[in-house]
C-alpha positions in Angstrom: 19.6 5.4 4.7 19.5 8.9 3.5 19.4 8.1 -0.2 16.3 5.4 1.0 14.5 8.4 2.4 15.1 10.5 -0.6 13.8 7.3 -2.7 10.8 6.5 -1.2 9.6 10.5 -1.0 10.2 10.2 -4.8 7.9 7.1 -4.9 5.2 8.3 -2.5 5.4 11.8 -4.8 3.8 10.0 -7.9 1.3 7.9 -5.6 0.1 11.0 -4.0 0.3 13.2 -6.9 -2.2 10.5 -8.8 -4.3 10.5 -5.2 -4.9 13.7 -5.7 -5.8 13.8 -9.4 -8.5 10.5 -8.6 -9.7 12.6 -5.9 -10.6 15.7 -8.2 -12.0 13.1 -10.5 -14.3 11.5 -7.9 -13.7 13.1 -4.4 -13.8 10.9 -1.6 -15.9 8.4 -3.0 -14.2 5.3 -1.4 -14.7 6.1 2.2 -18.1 3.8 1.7 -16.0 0.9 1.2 -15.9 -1.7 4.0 -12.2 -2.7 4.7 -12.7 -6.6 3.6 -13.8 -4.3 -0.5 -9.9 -2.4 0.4 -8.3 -5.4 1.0 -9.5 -7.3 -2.0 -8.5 -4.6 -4.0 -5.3 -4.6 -2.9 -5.6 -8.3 -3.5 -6.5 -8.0 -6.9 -3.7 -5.8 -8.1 -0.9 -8.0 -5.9 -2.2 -10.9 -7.8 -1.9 -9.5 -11.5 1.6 -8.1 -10.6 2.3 -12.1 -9.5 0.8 -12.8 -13.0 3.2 -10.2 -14.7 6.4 -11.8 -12.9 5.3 -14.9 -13.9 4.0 -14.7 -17.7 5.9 -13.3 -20.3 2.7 -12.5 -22.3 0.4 -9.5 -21.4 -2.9 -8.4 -23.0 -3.3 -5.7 -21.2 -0.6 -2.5 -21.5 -0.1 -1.8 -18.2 2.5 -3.1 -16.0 4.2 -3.7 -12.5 4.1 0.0 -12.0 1.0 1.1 -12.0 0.0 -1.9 -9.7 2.1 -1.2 -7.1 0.7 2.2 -6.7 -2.8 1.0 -6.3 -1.4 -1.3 -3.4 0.3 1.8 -1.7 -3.2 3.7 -2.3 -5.4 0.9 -1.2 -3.5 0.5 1.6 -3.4 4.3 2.7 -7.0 4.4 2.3 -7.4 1.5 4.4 -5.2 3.2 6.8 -7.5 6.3 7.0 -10.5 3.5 7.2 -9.5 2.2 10.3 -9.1 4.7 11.3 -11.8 7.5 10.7 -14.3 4.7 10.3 -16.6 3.4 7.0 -19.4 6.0 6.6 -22.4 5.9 3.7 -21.7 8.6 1.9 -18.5 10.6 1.0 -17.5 13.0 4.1 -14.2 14.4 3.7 -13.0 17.2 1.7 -9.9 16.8 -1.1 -7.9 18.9 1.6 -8.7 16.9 4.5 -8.4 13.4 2.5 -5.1 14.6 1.2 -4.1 15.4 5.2 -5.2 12.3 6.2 -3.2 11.1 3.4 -0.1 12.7 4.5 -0.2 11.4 8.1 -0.6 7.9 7.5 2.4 8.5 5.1 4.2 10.0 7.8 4.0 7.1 10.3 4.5 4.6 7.5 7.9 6.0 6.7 8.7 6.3 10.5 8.3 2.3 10.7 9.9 2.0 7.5 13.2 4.1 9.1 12.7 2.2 12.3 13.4 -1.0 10.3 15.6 -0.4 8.3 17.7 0.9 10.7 17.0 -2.5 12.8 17.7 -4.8 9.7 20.2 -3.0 8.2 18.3 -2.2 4.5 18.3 -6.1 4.0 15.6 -5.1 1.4 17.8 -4.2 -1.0 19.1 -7.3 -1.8 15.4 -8.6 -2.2 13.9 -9.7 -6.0 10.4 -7.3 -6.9 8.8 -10.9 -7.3 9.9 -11.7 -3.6 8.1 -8.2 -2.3 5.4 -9.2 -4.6 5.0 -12.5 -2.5 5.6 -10.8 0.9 2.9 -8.5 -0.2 0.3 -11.6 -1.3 1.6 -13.1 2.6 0.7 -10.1 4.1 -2.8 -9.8 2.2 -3.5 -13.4 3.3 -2.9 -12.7 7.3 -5.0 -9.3 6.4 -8.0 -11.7 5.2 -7.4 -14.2 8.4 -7.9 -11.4 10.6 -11.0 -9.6 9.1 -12.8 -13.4 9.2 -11.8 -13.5 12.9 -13.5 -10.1 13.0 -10.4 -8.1 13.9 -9.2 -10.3 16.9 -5.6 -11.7 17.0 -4.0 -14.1 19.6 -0.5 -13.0 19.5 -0.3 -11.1 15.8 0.2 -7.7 15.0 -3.2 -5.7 13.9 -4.6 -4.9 10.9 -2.8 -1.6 10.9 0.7 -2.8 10.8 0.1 -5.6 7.4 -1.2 -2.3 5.6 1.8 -0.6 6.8 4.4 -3.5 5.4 2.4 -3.7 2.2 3.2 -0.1 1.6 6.6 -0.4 2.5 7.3 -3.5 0.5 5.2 -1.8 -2.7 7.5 1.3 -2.1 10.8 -1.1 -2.0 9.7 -2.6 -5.0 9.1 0.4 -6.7 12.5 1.8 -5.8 13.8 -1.4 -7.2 12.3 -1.1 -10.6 13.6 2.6 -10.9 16.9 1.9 -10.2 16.8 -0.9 -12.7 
C-alpha cells in the first residue's frame, strides 16, 4: 500500500498543480455553481472518456487523461461546495481555495487507505473502462439524490459518491501510468 500512497500523491500532484494554474487564470470563479452544474460536469467528462474506451476514432486531441482530472477537480470542488455552501459571487482567495483543496484531498485519501486496506487493493486488477463505469454508476446515484433534494433512505450521502469518483479517477489514472 505504500507504493499506492506514493502513486496517488503523484496523481493528485498534477491535478492540483493544474488547480492552481485555473485558479490564477480565473480565481474562484466556480463557487457560484450549484452542485446539480458540478455534477453534470463531471458527467460530461465521464461520458467522453466512455466514448474514448469505446471508439477507436477521435476528433478531438485530447484523451483519457486529461478527463479524468476534470472528474478529480469537479469532484473536489463539489466537495468544498457542500461544504462551504454555493454563494453569488467568487469569495475565497487562491490560498484559501487551494486549503480547502488540500483538506478534502486529505480525507479522500484517508477513505481511499481505509479501503484499500479493507479490500485488499482489489482495484488493481480492475480495467480503466470498468472505473470509467463505476464512475458513470456513481454519477447516476449522485443525480438520484440531488432530485430527491439530498435525502436518502438507507444510502450513503452525496459526500461519499464524490469521494469514490475521486478515488476511482485516481485508480484509473495510476493505471494508465503504469501502462
Amino acid at each position: 500500500m505504500q507504493q499506492t500512497s506514493k502513486q496517488y500523491d503523484a496523481v493528485i500532484e498534477k491535478c492540483r498543480s493544474l488547480y492552481i494554474n485555473k485558479l490564477k487564470d480565473y480565481g474562484s470563479a466556480w463557487r457560484i455553481l450549484r452542485l446539480p452544474s458540478l455534477t453534470d460536469q463531471i458527467f460530461i467528462k465521464a461520458q467522453r472518456i466512455r466514448q474514448l474506451q469505446q471508439n477507436s476514432t477521435r476528433k478531438v486531441d485530447e484523451g483519457e487523461v486529461s478527463e479524468f482530472i476534470g472528474i478529480i477537480n469537479y469532484s473536489i470542488m463539489a466537495l468544498i461546495q457542500l461544504d462551504k455552501g454555493v454563494v453569488e459571487q467568487p469569495d475565497l482567495s487562491n490560498e484559501e481555495a487551494i486549503t480547502y483543496y488540500d483538506e478534502q484531498i486529505a480525507i479522500t485519501k484517508q477513505l481511499m487507505e481505509d479501503k484499500n486496506h479493507d479490500y485488499g487493493e482489489a482495484w488493481r486488477d480492475m480495467r480503466v473502462s470498468s472505473l470509467t463505469d463505476l464512475i458513470l454508476q456513481k454519477l447516476l446515484r449522485v443525480k438520484q439524490i440531488e432530485d430527491n433534494k439530498g435525502k436518502t433512505l438507507v444510502s450513503e450521502g452525496i459526500d461519499a459518491n464524490y469521494q469514490d469518483m475521486i478515488n476511482y479517477a485516481v485508480f484509473a489514472l495510476i493505471h494508465i501510468n503504469e501502462a
